[in-house]
C-alpha positions in Angstrom: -3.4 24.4 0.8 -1.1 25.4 -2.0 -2.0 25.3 -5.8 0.7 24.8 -8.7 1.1 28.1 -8.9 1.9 28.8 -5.3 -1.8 30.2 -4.5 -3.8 29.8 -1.6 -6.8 27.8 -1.7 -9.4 26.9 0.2 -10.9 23.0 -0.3 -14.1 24.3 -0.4 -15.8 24.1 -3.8 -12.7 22.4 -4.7 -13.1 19.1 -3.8 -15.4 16.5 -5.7 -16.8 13.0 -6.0 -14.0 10.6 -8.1 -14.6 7.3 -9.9 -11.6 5.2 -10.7 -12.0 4.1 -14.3 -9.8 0.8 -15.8 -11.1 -1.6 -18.0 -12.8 -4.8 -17.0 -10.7 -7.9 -17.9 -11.7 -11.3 -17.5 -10.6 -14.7 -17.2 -10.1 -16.8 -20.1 -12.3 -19.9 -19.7 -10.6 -22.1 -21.2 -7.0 -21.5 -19.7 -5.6 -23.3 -16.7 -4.4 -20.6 -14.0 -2.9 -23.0 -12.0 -0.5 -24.2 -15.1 1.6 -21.0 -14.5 0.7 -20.8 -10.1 4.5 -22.0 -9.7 6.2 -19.5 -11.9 4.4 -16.6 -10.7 6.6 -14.1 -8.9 5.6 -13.0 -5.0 2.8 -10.5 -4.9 1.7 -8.3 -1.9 -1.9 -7.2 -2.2 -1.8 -3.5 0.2 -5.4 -3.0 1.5 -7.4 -0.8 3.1 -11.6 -2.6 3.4 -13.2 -5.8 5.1 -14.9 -5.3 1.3 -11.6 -6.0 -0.2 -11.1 -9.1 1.4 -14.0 -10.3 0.8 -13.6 -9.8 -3.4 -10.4 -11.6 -2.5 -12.0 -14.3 -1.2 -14.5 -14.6 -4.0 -11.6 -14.4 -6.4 -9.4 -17.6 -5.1 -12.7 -19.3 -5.7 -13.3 -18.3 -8.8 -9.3 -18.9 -9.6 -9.5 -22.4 -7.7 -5.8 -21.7 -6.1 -4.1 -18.4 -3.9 -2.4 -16.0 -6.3 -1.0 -14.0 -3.4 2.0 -14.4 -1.1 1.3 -11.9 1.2 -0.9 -8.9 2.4 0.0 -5.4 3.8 -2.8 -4.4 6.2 -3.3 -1.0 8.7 -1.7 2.0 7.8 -4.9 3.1 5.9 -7.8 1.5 7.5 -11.4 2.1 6.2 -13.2 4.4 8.1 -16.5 3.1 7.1 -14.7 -0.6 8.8 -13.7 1.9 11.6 -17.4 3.0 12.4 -18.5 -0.6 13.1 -15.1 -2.7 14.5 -12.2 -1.3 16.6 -8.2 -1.2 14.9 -8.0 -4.7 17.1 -11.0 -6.3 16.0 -10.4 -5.5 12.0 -7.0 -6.5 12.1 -8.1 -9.8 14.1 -10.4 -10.8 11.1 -7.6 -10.3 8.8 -5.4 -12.2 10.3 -7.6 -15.3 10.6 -8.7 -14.4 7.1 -4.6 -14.7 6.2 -3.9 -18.0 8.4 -6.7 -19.4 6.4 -5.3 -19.4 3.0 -1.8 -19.2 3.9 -1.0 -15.8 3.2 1.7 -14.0 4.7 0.2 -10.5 6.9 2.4 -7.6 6.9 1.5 -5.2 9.3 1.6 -1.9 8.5 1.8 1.4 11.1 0.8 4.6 10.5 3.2 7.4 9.1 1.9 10.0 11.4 1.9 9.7 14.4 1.3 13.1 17.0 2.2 12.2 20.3 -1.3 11.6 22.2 -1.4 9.1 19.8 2.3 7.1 20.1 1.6 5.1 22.9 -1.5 3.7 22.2 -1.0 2.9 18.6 2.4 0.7 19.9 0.7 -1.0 22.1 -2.1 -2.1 20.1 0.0 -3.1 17.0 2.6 -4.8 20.1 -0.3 -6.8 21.4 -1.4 -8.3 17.4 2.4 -8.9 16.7 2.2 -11.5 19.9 -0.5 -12.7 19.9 -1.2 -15.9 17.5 -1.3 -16.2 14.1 1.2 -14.1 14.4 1.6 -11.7 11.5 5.1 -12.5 9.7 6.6 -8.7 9.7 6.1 -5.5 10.7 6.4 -2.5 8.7 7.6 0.8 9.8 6.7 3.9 8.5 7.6 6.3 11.1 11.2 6.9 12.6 10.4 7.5 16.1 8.2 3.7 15.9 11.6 1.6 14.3 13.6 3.4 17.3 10.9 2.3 19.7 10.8 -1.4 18.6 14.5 -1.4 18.6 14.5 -1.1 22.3 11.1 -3.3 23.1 12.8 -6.9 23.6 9.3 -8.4 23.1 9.3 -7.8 19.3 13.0 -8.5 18.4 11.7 -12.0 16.7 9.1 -9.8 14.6 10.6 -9.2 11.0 11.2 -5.6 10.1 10.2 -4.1 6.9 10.7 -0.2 6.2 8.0 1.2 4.4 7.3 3.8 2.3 6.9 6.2 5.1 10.7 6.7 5.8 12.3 7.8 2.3 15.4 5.8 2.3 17.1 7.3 -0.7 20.2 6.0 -0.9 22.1 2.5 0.2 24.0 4.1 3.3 20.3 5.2 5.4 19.8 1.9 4.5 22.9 0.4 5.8 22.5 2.7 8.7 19.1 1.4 9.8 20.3 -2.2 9.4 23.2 -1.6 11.8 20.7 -0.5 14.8 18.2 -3.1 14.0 18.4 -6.5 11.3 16.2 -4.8 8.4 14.3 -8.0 6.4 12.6 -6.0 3.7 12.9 -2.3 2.2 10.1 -0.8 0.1 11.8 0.8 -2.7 8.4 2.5 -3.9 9.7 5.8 -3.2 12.8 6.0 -5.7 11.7 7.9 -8.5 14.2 7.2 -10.8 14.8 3.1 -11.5 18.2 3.3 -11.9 19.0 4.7 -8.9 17.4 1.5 -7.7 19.0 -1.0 -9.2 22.5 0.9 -8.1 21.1 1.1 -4.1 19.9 -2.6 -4.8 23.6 -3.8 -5.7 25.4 -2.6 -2.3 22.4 -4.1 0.0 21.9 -7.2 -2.3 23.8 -9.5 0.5 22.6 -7.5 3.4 18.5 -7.4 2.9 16.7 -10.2 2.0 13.7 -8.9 0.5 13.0 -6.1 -2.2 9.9 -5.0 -2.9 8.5 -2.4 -5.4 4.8 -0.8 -6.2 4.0 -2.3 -9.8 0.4 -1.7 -9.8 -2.5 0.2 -8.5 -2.4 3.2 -6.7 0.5 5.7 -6.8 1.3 8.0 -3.8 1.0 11.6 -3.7 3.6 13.0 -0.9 0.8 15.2 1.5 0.5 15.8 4.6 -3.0 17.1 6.1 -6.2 16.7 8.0 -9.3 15.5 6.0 -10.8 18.3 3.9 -14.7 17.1 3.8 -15.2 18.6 7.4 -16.0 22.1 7.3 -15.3 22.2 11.1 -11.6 21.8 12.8 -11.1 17.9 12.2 -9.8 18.0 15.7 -12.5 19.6 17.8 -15.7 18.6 16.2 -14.0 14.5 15.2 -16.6 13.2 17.4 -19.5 14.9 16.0 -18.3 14.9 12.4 -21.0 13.5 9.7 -18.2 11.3 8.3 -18.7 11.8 4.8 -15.4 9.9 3.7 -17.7 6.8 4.2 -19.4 7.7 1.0 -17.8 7.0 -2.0 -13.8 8.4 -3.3 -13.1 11.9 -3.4 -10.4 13.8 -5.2 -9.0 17.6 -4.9 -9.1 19.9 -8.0 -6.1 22.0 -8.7 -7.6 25.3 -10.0 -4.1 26.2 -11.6 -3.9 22.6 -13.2 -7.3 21.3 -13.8 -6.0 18.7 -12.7 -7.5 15.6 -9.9 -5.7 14.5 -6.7 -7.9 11.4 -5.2 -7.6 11.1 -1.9 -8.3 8.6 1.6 -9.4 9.6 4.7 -7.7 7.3 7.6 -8.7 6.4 11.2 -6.7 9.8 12.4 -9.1 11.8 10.0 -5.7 12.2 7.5 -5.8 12.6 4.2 -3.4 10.0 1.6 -3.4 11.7 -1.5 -2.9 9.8 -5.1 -2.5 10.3 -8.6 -5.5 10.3 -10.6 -4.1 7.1 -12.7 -3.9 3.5 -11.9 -0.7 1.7 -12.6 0.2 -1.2 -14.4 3.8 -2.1 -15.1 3.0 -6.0 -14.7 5.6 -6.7 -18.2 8.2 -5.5 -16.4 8.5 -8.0 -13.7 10.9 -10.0 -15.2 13.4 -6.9 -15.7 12.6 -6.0 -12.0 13.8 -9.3 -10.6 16.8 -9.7 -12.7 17.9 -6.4 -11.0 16.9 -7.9 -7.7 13.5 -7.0 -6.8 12.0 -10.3 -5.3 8.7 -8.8 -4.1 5.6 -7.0 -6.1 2.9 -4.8 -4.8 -0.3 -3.9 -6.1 -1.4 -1.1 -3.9 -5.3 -0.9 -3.4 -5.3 1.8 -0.5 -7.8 3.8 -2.7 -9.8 1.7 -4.6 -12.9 0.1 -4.8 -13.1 -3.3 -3.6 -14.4 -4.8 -7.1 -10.4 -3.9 -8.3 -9.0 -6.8 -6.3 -9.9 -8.8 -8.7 -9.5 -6.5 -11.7 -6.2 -5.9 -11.0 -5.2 -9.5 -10.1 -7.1 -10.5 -13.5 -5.0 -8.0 -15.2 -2.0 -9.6 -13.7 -2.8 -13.1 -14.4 -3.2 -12.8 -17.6 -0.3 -10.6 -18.5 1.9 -13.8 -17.4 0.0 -16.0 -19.3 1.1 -13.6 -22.0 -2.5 -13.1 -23.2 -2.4 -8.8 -22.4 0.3 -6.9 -24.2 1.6 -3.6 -22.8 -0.7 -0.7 -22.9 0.5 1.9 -25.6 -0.6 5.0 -23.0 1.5 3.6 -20.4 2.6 6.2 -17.8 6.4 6.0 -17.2 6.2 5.2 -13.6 10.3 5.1 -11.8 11.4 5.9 -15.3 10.9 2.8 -15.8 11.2 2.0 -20.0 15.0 3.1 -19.3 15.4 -0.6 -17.5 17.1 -2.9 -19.8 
């Protein structure tokens, strides 16, 4: 691995434990959530546990009604989940857990994929998209996948959402997907600068129906590796590796920086990298949707399962208007430029 400075590293002694630090909010007692349930914009909860459903479930109990519109589920599966269910039997429990409280399931698929792996991945996701409840998109995060759906008649009816996995920068790769295959949602998670967005968003406005953008939570790190914790090859000693990614969040250090990289481990033994921060840009939803986002993710790939409901606490009652903007707050997509 390279350092800031353009070093070589090796992970070892480099890598340590992480906690994820945000304050605690809490529900105001004597506030009625569900005065405000109709005006709340669409949210997408991206997860990653059986744990985080499960805070989820606690939460809507707590709340009395279903805060969220949808869920994005398998690209980063749990590897602790992993060691006791199978890819089908996880994403099985989520989708009844989804048909239950009438929440949309995106399914996600993996960015990498090497090629002993292709076939096996497409057919398991293939078999989930038909078989009932049916999950009400797909999302594509790898090139080579969109082209092979394209050309499986079998999932033509299945929504197609392209992911943060294939950087569309501009409106024309956009344009240019949507004339091989009918495009229902683009991620625009990956545009650094917001007004680049809200110019791409005006020449697809008519063309793609839904917009989405990462406005809390975790923020991606672009990476591309094997998991670091094994001291062994990842690839010949998988089967007999100790799995420590089931203990606990880890982070990178960056001797040049001082600086922390948290990362996730995933079925494939690869590594998602993130920054050390966790957003919040909740007050700017009503900017985002006059420029045409209509859909808002809070990304939990990395966190603890507890921040389901910090995070959707946090985002309740910044529409109730009861949390005022942070004074710290990190200028994620340039974002305080949005008028």
């Amino acid at each position: 691995m390279i350092c800031a400075q353009g070093a070589d590293f090796k992970f070892s002694r480099n890598i340590q434990k992480f906690e994820w630090e945000n304050r605690c909010p809490r529900l105001k007692k004597d506030f009625d959530y569900s005065s405000i349930q109709d005006s709340l914009p669409r949210i997408n909860l991206r997860l990653s546990s059986i744990s985080q459903l499960d805070n989820l479930k606690k939460f809507i109990a707590k709340l009395g009604f279903n805060p969220i519109d949808s869920i994005e589920y398998g690209e980063i599966l749990s590897t602790a989940d992993l060691a006791k269910s199978s890819f089908n039997q996880i994403i099985t429990k989520v989708k009844k857990f989804c048909f239950n409280y009438g929440i949309k399931l995106q399914l996600s698929t993996p960015r990498i994929l090497i090629e002993r792996d292709f076939d096996r991945v497409y057919e398991y996701v293939k078999n989930l998209c038909l078989t009932e409840p049916v999950p009400s998109s797909i999302i594509i995060n790898n090139i080579g996948y969109l082209w092979a759906l394209i050309n499986d008649d079998d999932l033509h009816r299945i929504p197609v959402e392209i992911g943060q996995g294939i950087n569309l920068l501009n409106s024309m790769s956009i344009k240019c997907l949507n004339n091989l295959h009918p495009i229902d949602t683009v991620d625009f998670s990956t545009f650094e600068n917001i007004t680049n967005t809200k110019n791409c968003i005006k020449k697809i406005k008519n063309l793609i129906p839904n917009k989405k953008i990462t406005i809390a939570g975790n923020v991606r790190v672009p990476s591309l590796g094997l998991c670091p914790l094994n001291n062994d090859s990842a690839i010949v000693s998988r089967l007999s590796c100790k799995a420590p990614c089931h203990n606990g969040n880890y982070a990178l250090k960056d001797p040049s920086l001082k600086k922390v990289i948290p990362f996730v481990v995933d079925g494939f033994c690869r590594m998602h990298m993130f920054q050390d921060y966790i957003l919040h840009l909740y007050e700017y939803v009503p900017k985002l949707e006059k420029i045409g986002i209509n859909e808002f993710v809070i990304d939990l790939s990395d966190l603890p399962a507890k921040y389901v409901s910090i995070l959707l606490t946090h985002f309740l009652n910044t529409m109730a208007g009861f949390e005022k903007p942070c004074e710290t707050q990190i200028d994620e997509y340039c974002i305080t430029s949005l008028k």
